[in-house]
PDB file of the backbone (N, CA, C, O) and the ligand in Angstrom, with CONECT records:
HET    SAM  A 101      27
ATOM      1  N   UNK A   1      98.245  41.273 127.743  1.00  0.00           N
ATOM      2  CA  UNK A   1      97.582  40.935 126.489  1.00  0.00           C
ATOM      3  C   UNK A   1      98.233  41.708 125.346  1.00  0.00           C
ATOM      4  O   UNK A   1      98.416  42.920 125.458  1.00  0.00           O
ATOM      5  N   UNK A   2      98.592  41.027 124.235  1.00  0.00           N
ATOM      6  CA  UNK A   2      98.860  41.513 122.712  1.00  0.00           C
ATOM      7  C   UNK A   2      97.444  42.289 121.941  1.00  0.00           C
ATOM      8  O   UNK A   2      96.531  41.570 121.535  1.00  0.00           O
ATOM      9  N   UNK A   3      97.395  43.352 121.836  1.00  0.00           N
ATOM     10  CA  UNK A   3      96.119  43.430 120.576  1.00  0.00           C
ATOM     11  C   UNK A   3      97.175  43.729 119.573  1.00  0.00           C
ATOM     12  O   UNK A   3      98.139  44.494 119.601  1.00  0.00           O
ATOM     13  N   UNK A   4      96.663  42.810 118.574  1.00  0.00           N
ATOM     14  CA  UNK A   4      97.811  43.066 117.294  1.00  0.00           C
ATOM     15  C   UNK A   4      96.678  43.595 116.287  1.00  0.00           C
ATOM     16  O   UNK A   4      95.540  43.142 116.159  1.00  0.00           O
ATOM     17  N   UNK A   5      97.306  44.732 115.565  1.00  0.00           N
ATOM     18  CA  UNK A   5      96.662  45.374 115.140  1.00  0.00           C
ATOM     19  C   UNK A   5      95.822  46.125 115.393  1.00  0.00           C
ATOM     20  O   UNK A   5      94.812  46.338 114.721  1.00  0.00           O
ATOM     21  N   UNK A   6      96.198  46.725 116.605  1.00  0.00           N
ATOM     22  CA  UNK A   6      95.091  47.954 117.502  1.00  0.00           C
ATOM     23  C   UNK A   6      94.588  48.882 117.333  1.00  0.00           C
ATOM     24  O   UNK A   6      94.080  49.605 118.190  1.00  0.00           O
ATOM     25  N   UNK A   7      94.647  49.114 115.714  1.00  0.00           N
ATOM     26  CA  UNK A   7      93.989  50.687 115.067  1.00  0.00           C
ATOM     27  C   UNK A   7      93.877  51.539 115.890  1.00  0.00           C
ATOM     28  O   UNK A   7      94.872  51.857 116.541  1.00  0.00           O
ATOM     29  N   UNK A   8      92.287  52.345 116.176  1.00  0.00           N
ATOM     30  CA  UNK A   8      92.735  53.177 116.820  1.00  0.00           C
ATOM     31  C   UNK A   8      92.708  52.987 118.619  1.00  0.00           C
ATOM     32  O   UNK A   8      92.784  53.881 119.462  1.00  0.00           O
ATOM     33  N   UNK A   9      92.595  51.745 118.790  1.00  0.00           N
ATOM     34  CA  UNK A   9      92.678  51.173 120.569  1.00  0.00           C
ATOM     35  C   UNK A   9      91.420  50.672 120.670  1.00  0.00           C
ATOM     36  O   UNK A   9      91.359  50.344 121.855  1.00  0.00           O
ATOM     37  N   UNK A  10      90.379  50.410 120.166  1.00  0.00           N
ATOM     38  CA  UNK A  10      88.731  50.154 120.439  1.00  0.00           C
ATOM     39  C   UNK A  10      88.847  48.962 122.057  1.00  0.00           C
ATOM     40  O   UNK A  10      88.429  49.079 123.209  1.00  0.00           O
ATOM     41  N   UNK A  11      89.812  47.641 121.152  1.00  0.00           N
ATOM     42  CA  UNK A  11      89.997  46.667 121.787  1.00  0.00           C
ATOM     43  C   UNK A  11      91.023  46.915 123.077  1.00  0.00           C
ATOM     44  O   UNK A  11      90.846  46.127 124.006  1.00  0.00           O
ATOM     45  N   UNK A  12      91.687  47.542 123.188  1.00  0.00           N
ATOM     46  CA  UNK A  12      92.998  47.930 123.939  1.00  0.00           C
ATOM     47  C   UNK A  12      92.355  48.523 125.239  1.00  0.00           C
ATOM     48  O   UNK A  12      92.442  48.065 126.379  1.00  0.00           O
ATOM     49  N   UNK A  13      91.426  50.091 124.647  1.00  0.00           N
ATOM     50  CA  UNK A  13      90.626  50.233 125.992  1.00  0.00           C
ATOM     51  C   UNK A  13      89.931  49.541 126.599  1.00  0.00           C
ATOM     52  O   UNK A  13      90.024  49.620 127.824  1.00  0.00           O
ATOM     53  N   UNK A  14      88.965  48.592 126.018  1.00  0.00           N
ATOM     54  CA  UNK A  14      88.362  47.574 126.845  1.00  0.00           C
ATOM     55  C   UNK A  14      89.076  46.723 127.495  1.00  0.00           C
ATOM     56  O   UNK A  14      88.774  46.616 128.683  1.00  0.00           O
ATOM     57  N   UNK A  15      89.879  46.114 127.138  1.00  0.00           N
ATOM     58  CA  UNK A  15      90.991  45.271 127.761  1.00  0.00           C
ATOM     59  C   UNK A  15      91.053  45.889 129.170  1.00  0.00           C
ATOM     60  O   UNK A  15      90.625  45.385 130.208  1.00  0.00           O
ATOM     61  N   UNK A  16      91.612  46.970 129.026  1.00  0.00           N
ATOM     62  CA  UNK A  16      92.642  48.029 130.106  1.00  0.00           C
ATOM     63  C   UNK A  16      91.598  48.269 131.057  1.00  0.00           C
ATOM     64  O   UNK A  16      92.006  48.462 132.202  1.00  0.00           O
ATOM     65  N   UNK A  17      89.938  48.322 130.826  1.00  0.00           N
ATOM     66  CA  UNK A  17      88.546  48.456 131.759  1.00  0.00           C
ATOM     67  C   UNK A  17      88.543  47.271 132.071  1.00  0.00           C
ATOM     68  O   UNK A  17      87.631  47.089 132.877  1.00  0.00           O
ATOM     69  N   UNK A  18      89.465  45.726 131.709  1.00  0.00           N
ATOM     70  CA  UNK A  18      88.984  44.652 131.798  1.00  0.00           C
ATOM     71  C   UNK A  18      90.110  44.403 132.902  1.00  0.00           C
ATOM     72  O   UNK A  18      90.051  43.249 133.326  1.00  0.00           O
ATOM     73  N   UNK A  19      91.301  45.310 133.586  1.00  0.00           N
ATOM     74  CA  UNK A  19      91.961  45.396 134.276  1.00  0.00           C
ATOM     75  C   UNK A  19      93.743  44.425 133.572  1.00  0.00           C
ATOM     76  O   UNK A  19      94.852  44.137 134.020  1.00  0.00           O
ATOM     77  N   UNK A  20      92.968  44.276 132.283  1.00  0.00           N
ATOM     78  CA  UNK A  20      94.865  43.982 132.303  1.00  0.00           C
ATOM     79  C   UNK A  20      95.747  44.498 131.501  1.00  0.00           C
ATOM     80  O   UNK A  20      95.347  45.140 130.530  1.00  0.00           O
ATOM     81  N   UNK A  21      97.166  44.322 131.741  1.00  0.00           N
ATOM     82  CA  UNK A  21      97.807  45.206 130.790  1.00  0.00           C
ATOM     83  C   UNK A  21      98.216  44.709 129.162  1.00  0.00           C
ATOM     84  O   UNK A  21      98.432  43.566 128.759  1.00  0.00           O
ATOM     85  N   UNK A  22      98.233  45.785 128.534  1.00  0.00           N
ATOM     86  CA  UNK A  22      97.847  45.405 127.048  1.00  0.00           C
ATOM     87  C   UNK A  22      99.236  46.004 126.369  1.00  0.00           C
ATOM     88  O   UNK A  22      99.691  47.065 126.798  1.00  0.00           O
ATOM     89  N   UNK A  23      99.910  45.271 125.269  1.00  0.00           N
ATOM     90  CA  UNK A  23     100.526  46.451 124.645  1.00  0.00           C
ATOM     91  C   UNK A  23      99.811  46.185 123.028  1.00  0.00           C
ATOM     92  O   UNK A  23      99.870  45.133 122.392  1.00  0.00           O
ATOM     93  N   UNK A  24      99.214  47.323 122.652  1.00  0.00           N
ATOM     94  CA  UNK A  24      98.891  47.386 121.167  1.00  0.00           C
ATOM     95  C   UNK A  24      99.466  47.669 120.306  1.00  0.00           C
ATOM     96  O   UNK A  24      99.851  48.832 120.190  1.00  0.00           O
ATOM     97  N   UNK A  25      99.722  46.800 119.451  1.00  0.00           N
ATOM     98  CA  UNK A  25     100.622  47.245 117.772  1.00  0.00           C
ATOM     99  C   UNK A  25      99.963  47.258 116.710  1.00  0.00           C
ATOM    100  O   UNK A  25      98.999  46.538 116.450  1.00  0.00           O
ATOM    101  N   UNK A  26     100.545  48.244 115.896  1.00  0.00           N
ATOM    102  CA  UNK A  26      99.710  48.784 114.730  1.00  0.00           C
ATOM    103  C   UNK A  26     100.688  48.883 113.712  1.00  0.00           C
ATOM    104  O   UNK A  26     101.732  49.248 114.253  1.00  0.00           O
ATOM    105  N   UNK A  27     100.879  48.700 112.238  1.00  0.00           N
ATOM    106  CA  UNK A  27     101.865  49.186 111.494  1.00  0.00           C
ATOM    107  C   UNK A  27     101.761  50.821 111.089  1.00  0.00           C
ATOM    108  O   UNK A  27     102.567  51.615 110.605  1.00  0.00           O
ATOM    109  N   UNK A  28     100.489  50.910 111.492  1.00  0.00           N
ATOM    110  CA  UNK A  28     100.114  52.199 111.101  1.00  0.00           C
ATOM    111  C   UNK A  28     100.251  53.673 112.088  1.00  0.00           C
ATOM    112  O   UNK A  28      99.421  53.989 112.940  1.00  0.00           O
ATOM    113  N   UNK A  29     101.735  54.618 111.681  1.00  0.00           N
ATOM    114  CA  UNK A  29     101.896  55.218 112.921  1.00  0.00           C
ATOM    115  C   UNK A  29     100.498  56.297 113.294  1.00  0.00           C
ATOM    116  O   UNK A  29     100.265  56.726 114.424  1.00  0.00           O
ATOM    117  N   UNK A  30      99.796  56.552 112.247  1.00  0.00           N
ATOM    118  CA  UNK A  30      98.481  57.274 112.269  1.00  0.00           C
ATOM    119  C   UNK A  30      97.301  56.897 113.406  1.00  0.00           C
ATOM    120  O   UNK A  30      96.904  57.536 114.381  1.00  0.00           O
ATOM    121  N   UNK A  31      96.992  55.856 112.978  1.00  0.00           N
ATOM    122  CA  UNK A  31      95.983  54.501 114.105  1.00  0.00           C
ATOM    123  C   UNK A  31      96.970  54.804 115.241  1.00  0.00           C
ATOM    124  O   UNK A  31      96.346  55.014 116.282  1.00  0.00           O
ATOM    125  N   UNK A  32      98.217  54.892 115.385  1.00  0.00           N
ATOM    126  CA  UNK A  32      98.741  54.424 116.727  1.00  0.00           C
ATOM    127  C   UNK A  32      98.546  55.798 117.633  1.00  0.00           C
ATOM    128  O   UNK A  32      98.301  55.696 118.835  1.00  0.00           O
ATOM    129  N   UNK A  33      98.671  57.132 116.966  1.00  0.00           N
ATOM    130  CA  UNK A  33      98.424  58.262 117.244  1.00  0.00           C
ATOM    131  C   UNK A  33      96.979  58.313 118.087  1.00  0.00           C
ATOM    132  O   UNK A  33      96.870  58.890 119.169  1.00  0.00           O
ATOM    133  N   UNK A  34      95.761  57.530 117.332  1.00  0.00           N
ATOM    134  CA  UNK A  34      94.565  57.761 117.861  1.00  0.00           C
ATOM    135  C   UNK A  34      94.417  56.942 119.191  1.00  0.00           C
ATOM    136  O   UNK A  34      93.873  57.467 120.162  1.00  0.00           O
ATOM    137  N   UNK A  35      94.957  55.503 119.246  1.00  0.00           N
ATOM    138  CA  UNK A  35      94.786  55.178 120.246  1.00  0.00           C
ATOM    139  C   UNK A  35      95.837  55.570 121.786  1.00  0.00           C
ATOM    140  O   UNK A  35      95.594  55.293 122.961  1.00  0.00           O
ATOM    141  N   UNK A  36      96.702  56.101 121.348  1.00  0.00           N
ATOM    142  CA  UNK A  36      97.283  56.654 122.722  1.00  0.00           C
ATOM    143  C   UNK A  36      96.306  57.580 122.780  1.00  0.00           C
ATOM    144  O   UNK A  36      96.086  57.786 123.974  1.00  0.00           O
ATOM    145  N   UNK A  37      95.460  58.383 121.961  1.00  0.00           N
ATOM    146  CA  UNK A  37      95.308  59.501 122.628  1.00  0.00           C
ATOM    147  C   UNK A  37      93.811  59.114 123.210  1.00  0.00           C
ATOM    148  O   UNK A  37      93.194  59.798 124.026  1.00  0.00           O
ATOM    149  N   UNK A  38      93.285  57.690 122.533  1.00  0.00           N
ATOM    150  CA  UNK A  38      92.276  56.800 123.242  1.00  0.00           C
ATOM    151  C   UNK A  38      91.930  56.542 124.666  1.00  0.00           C
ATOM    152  O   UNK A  38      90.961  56.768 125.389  1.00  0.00           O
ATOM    153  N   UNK A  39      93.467  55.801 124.829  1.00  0.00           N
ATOM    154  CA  UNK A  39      93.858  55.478 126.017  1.00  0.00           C
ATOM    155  C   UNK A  39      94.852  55.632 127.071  1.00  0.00           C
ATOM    156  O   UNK A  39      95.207  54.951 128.033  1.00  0.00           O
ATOM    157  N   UNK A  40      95.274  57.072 126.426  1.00  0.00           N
ATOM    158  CA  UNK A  40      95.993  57.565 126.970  1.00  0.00           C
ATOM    159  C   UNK A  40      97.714  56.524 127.613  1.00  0.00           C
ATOM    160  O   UNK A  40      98.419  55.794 126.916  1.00  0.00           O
ATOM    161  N   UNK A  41      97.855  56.797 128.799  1.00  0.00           N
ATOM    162  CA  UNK A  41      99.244  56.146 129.642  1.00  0.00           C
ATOM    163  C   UNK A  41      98.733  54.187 129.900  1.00  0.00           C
ATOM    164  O   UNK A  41      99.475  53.205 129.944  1.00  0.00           O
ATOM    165  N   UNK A  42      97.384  54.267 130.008  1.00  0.00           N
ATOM    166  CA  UNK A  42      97.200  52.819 130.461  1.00  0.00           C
ATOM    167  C   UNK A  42      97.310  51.872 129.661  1.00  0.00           C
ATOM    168  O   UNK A  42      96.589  50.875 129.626  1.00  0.00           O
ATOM    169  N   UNK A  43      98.164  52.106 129.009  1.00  0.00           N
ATOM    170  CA  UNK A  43      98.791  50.961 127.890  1.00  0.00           C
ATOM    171  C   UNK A  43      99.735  51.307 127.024  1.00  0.00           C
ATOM    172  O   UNK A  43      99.672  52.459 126.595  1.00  0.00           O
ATOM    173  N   UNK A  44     100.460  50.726 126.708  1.00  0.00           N
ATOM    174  CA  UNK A  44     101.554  50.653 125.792  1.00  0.00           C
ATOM    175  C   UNK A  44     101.146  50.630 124.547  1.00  0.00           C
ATOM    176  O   UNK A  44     100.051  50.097 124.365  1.00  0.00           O
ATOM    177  N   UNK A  45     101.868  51.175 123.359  1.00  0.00           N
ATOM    178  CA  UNK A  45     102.082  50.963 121.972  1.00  0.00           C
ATOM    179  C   UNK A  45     103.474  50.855 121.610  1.00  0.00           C
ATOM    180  O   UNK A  45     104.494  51.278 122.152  1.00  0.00           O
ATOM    181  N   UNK A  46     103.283  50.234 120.639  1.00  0.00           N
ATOM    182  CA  UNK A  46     104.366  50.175 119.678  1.00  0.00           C
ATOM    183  C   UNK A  46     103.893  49.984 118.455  1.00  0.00           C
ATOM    184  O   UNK A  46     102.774  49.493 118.300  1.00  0.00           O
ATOM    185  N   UNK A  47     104.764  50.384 117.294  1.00  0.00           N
ATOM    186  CA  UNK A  47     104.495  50.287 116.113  1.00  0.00           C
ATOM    187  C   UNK A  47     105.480  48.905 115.333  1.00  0.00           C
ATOM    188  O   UNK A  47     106.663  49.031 115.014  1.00  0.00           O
ATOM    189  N   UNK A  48     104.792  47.840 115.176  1.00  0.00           N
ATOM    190  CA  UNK A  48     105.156  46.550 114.283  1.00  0.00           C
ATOM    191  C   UNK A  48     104.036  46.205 112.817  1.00  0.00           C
ATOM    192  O   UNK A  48     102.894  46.545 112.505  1.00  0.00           O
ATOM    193  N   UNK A  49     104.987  45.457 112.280  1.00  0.00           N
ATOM    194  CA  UNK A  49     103.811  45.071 111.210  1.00  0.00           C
ATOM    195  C   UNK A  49     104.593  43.674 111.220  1.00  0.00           C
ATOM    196  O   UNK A  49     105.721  43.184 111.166  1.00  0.00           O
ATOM    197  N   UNK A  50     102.904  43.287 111.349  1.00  0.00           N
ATOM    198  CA  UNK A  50     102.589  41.852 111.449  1.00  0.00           C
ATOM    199  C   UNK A  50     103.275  40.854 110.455  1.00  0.00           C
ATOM    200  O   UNK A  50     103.722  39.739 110.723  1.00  0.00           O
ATOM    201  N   UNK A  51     103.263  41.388 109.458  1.00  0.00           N
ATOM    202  CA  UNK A  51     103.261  40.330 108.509  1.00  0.00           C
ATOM    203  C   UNK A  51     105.444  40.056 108.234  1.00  0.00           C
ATOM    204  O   UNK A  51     106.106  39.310 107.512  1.00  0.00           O
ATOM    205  N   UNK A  52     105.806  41.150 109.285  1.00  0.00           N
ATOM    206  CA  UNK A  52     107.008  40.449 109.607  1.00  0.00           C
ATOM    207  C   UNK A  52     107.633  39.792 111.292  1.00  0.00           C
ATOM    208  O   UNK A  52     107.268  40.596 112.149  1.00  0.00           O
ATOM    209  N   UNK A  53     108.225  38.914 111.765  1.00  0.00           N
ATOM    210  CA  UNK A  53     108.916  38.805 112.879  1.00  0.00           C
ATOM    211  C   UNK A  53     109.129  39.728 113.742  1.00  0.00           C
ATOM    212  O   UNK A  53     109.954  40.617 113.528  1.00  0.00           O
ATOM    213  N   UNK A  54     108.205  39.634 115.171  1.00  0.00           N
ATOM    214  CA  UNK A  54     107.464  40.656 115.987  1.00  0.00           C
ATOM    215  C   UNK A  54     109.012  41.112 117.044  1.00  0.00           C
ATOM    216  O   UNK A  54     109.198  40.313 117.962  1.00  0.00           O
ATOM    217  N   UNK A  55     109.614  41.790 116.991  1.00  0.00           N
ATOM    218  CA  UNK A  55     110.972  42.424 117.489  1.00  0.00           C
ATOM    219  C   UNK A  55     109.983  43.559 118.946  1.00  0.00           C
ATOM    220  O   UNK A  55     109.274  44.550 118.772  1.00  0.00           O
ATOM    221  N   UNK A  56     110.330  42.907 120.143  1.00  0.00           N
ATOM    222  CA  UNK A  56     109.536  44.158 120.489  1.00  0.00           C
ATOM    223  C   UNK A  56     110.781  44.864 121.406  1.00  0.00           C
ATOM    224  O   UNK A  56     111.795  44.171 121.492  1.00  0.00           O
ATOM    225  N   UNK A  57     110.799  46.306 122.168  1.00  0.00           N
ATOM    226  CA  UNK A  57     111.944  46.977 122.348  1.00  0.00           C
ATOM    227  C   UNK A  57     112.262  46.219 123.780  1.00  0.00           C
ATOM    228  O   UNK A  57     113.419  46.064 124.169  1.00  0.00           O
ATOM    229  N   UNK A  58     111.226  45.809 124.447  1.00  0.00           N
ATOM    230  CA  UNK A  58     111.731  44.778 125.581  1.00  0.00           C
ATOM    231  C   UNK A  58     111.198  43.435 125.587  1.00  0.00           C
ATOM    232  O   UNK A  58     110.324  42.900 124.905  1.00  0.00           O
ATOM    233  N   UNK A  59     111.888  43.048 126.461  1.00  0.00           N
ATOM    234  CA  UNK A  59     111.343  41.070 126.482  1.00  0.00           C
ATOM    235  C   UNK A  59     110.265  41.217 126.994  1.00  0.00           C
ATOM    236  O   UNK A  59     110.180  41.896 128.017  1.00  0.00           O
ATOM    237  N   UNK A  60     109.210  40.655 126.456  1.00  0.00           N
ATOM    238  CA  UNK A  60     108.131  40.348 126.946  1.00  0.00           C
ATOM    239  C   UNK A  60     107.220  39.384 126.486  1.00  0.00           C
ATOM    240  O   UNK A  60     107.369  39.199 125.278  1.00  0.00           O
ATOM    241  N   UNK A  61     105.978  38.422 127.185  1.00  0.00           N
ATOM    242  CA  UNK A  61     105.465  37.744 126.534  1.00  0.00           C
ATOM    243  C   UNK A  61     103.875  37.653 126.776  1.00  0.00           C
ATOM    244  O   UNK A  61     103.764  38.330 127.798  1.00  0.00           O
ATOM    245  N   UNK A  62     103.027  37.368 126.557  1.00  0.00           N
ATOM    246  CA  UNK A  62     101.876  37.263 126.228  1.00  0.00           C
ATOM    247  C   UNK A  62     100.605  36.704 126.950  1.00  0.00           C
ATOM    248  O   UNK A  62     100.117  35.812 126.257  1.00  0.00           O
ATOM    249  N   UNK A  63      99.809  36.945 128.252  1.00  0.00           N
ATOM    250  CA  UNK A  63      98.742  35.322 128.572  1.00  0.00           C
ATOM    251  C   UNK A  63      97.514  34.992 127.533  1.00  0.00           C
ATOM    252  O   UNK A  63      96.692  34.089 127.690  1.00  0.00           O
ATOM    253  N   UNK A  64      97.571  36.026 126.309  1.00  0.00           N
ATOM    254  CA  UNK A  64      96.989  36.214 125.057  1.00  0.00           C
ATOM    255  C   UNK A  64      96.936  37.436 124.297  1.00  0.00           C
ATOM    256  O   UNK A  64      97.552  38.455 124.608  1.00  0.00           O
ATOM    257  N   UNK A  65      96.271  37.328 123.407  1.00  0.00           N
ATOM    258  CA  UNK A  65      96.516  37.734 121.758  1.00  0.00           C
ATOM    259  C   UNK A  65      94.979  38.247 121.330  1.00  0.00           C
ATOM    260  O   UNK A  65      94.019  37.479 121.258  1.00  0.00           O
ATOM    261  N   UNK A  66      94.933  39.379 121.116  1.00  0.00           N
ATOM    262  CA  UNK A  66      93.775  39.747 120.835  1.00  0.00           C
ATOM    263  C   UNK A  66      93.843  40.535 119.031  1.00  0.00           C
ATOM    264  O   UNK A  66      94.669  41.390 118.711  1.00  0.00           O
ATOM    265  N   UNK A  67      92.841  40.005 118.162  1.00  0.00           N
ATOM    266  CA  UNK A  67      93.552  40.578 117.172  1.00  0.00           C
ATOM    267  C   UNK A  67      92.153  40.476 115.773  1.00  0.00           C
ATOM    268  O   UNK A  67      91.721  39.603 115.021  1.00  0.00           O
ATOM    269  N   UNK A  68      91.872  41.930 116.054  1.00  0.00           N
ATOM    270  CA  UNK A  68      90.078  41.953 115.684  1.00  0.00           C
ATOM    271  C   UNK A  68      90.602  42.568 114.641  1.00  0.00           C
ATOM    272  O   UNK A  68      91.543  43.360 114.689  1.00  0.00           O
ATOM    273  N   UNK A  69      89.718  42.050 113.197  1.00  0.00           N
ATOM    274  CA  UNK A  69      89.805  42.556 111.996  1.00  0.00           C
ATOM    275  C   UNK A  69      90.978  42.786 111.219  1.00  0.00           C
ATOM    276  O   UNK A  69      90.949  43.236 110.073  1.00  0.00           O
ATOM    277  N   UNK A  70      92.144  42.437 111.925  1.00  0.00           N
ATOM    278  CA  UNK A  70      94.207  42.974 111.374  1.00  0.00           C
ATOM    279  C   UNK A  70      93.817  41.804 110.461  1.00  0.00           C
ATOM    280  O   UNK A  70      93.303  42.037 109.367  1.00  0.00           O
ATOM    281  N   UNK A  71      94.025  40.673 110.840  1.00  0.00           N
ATOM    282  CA  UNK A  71      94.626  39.062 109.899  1.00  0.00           C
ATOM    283  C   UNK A  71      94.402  39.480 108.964  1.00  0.00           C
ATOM    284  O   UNK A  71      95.496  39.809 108.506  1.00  0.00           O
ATOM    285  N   UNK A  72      93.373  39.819 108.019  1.00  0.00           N
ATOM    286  CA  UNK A  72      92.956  39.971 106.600  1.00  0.00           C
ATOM    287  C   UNK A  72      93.679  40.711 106.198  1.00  0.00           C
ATOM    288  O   UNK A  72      93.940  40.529 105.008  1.00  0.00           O
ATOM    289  N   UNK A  73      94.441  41.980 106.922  1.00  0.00           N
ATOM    290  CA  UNK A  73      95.657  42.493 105.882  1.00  0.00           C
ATOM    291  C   UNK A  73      96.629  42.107 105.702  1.00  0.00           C
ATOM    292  O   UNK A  73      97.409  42.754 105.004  1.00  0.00           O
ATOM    293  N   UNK A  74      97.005  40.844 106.277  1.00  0.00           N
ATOM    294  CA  UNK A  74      98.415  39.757 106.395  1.00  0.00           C
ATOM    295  C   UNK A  74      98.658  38.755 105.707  1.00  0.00           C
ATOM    296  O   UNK A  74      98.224  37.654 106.047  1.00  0.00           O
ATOM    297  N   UNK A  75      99.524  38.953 104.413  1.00  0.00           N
ATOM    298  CA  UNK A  75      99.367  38.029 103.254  1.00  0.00           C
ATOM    299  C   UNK A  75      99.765  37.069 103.691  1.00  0.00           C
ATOM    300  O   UNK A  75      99.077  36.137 103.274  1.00  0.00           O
ATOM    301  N   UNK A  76     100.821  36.620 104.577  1.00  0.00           N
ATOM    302  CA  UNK A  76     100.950  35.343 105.229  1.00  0.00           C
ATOM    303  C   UNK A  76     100.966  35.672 107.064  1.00  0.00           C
ATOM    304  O   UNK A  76     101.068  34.737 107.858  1.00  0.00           O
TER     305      UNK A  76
HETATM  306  C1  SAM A 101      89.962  47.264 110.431  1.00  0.00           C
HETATM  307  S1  SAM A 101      91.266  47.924 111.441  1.00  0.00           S1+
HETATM  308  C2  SAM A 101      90.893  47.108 113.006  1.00  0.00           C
HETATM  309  C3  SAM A 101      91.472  47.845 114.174  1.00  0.00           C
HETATM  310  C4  SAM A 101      91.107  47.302 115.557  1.00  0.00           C
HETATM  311  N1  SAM A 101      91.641  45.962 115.758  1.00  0.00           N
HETATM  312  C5  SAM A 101      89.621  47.314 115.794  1.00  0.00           C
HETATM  313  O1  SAM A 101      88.997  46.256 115.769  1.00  0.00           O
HETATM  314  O2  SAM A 101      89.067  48.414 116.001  1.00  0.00           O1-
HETATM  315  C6  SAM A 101      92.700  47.006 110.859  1.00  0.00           C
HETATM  316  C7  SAM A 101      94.016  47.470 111.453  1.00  0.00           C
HETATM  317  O3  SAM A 101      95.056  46.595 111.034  1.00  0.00           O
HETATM  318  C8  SAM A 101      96.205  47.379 110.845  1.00  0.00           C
HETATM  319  N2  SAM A 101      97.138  46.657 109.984  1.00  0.00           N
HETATM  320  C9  SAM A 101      97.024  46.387 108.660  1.00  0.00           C
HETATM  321  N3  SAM A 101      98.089  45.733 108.218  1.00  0.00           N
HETATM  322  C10 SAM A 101      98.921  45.587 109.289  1.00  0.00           C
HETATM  323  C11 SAM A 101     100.206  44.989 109.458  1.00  0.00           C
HETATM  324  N4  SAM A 101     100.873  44.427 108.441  1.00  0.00           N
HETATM  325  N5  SAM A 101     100.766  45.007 110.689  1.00  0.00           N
HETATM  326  C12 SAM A 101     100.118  45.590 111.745  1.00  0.00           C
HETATM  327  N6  SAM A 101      98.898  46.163 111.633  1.00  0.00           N
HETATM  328  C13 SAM A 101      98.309  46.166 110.426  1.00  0.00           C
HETATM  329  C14 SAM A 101      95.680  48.665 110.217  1.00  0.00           C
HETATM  330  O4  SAM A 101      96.622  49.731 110.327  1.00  0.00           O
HETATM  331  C15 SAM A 101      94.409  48.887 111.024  1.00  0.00           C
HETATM  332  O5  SAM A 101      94.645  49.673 112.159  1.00  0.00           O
CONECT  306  307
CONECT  307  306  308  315
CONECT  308  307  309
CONECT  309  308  310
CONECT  310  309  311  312
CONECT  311  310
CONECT  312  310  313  314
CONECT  313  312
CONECT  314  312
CONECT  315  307  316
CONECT  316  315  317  331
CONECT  317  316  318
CONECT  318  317  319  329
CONECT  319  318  320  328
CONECT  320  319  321
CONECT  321  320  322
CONECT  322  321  323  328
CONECT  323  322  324  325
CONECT  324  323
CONECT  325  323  326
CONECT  326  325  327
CONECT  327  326  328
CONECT  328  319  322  327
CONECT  329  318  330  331
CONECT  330  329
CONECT  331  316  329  332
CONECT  332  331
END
């Protein structure tokens, strides 16, 4: 699962209690700070911002997209 825009992991840990693997992105390296230290090793971060073409450091793809409260900061 994608949580895009994972502030500080709220959604990411539940996911990860929901048994699957998540990687959360945040543009914000601050938010990204809180949720590793959220959720420690059981999930991935990276730092992207949305509102450009999602480059991630390996191939990977998605069985969904989780993405609570981010859209509204994404002018397109
Ligand atoms: C209201 S918080 C929601 C965080 C989390 N999804 C939750 O529900 O607890 C919005 C998040 O969107 C992130 N955000 C804002 N603009 C972004 C962008 N262009 N790319 C990625 N994340 C962005 C902010 O850094 C913040 O962590």
């Amino acid at each position: 699962m994608l949580d895009a825009g994972c502030g500080t992991g709220f959604y990411t840990k539940w996911l990860v209690e929901q048994g699957a693997d998540v990687l959360g992105v945040d543009v914000s390296e601050k938010m990204l700070s809180h949720a590793v230290e959220a959720v420690s090793d059981q999930a991935e971060f990276e730092r992207a911002d949305l509102g450009e073409p999602l480059d991630f450091a390996t191939e990977c793809s998605f069985g969904g997209v989780v993405s609570a409260l981010a859209l509204g900061y994404i002018e397109n």
